[in-house]
C-alpha positions in Angstrom: -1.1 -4.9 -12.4 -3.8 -6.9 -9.9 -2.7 -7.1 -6.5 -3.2 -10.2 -4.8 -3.7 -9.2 -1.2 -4.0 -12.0 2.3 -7.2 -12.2 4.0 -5.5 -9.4 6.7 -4.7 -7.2 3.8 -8.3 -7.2 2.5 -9.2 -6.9 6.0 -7.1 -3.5 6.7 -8.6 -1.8 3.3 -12.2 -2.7 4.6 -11.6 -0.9 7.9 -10.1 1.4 5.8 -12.9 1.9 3.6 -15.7 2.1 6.4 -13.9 4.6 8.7 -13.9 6.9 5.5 -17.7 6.3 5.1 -18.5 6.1 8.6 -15.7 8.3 10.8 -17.7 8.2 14.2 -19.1 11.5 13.8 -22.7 10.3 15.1 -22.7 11.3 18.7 -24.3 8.8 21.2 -25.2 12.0 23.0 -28.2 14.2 22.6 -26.2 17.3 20.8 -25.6 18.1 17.4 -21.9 19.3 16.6 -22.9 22.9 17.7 -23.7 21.6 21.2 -27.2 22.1 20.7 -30.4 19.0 21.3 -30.3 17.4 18.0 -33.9 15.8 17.0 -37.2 15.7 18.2 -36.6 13.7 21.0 -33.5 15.8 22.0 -35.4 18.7 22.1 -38.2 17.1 23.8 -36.0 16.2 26.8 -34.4 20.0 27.2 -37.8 21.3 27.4 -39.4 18.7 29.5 -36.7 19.1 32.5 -33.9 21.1 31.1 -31.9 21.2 34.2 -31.6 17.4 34.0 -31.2 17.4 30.5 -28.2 20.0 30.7 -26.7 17.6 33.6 -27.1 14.3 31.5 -25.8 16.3 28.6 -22.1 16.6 30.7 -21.7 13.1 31.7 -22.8 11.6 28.3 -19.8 14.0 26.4 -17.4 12.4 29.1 -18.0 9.5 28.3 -18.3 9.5 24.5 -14.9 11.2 24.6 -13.8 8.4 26.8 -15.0 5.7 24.8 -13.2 7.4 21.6 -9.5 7.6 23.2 -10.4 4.0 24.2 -11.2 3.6 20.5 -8.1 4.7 19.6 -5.9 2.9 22.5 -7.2 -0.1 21.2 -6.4 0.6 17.6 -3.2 1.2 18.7 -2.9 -2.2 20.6 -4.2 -3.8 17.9 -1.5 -2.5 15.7 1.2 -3.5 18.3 -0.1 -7.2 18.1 0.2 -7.2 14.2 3.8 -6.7 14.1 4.4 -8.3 16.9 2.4 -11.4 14.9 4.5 -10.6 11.7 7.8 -10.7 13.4 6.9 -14.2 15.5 5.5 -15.5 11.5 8.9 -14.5 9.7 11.0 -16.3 13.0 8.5 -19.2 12.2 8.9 -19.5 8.7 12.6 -19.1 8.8 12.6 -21.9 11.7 11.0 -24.3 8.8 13.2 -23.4 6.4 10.7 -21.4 4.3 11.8 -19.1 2.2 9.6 -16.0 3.1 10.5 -13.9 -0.1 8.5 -16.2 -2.4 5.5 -15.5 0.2 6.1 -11.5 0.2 4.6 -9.1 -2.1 6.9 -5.9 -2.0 4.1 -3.8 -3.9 1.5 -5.0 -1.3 3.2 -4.4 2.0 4.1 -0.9 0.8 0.4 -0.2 -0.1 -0.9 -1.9 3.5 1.9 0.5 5.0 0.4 3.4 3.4 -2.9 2.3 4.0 -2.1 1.8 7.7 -0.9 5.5 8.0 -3.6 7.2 6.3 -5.7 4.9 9.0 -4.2 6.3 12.0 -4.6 9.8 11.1 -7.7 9.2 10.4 -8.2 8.1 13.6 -6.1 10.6 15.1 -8.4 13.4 13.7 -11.3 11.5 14.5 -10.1 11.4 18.3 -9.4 15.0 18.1 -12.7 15.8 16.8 -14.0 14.0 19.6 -11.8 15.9 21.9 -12.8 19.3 20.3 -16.2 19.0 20.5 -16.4 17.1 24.1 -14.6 20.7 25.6 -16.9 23.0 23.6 -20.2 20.9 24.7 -19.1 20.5 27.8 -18.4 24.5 27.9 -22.0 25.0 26.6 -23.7 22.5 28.7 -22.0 23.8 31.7 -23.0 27.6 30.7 -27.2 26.5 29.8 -27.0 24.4 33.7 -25.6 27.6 35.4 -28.3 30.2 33.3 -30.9 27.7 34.5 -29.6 27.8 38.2 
């Protein structure tokens, strides 16, 4: 059976499909995910002026972890809005007399639920990632700035 899904539908399983191929895991910070420089350049940096490196290092996992509960704030705004939208189109529809069954799709809306719930954890384990590895960097940074002290 081909399900025929709206233009938000298709939308929602693309966002879907990219957070599975591209969860966030690339750090806009200089560190790996064992909190060491990651790269040439990274490594560069530490042994060029370490001390600054290592103090850079702190602020930049701050605000990476920021910018992912941010992230997922606004995901969770955004969801907000689309009920808030599909409860303000069914009033519409039913103040024009529109039937809205012969507009729903049963099938669909329980896949799209689905869908949306394997999205937010996805994006709750992404955040926690985030979380995870901004206290253990942090820990690390914190412990290379004070051996260089």
């Amino acid at each position: 059976m081909k399900i025929k899904l709206s233009v938000p539908g298709r939308l929602l399983i693309t966002i879907v499909l990219l957070t599975v191929i591209y969860p966030g895991h690339i750090l806009a910070v200089d560190l790996g995910p064992e909190c060491e420089p990651s790269g040439l350049v990274a490594k560069g940096k530490e042994a060029w002026n370490p001390k600054e490196f290592w103090k850079t290092q702190i602020k930049e996992i701050e605000e990476y972890v920021e910018g992912q509960k941010t992230d997922f704030r606004l995901s969770m705004i955004e969801r907000r809005r689309g009920k808030i939208n599909q409860r303000l189109d069914d009033e519409e529809m039913k103040a024009m007399s529109i039937d809205n069954e012969q507009y729903s799709n049963p099938e669909a809306d329980r896949f799209l639920a689905e869908a949306d719930r394997e999205l937010l954890q996805i994006e709750r384990g992404i955040l926690n990632e985030a979380i995870e590895w901004g206290r253990k960097c942090t820990a690390y940074a914190k412990r290379k700035l004070s051996q260089l002290e």
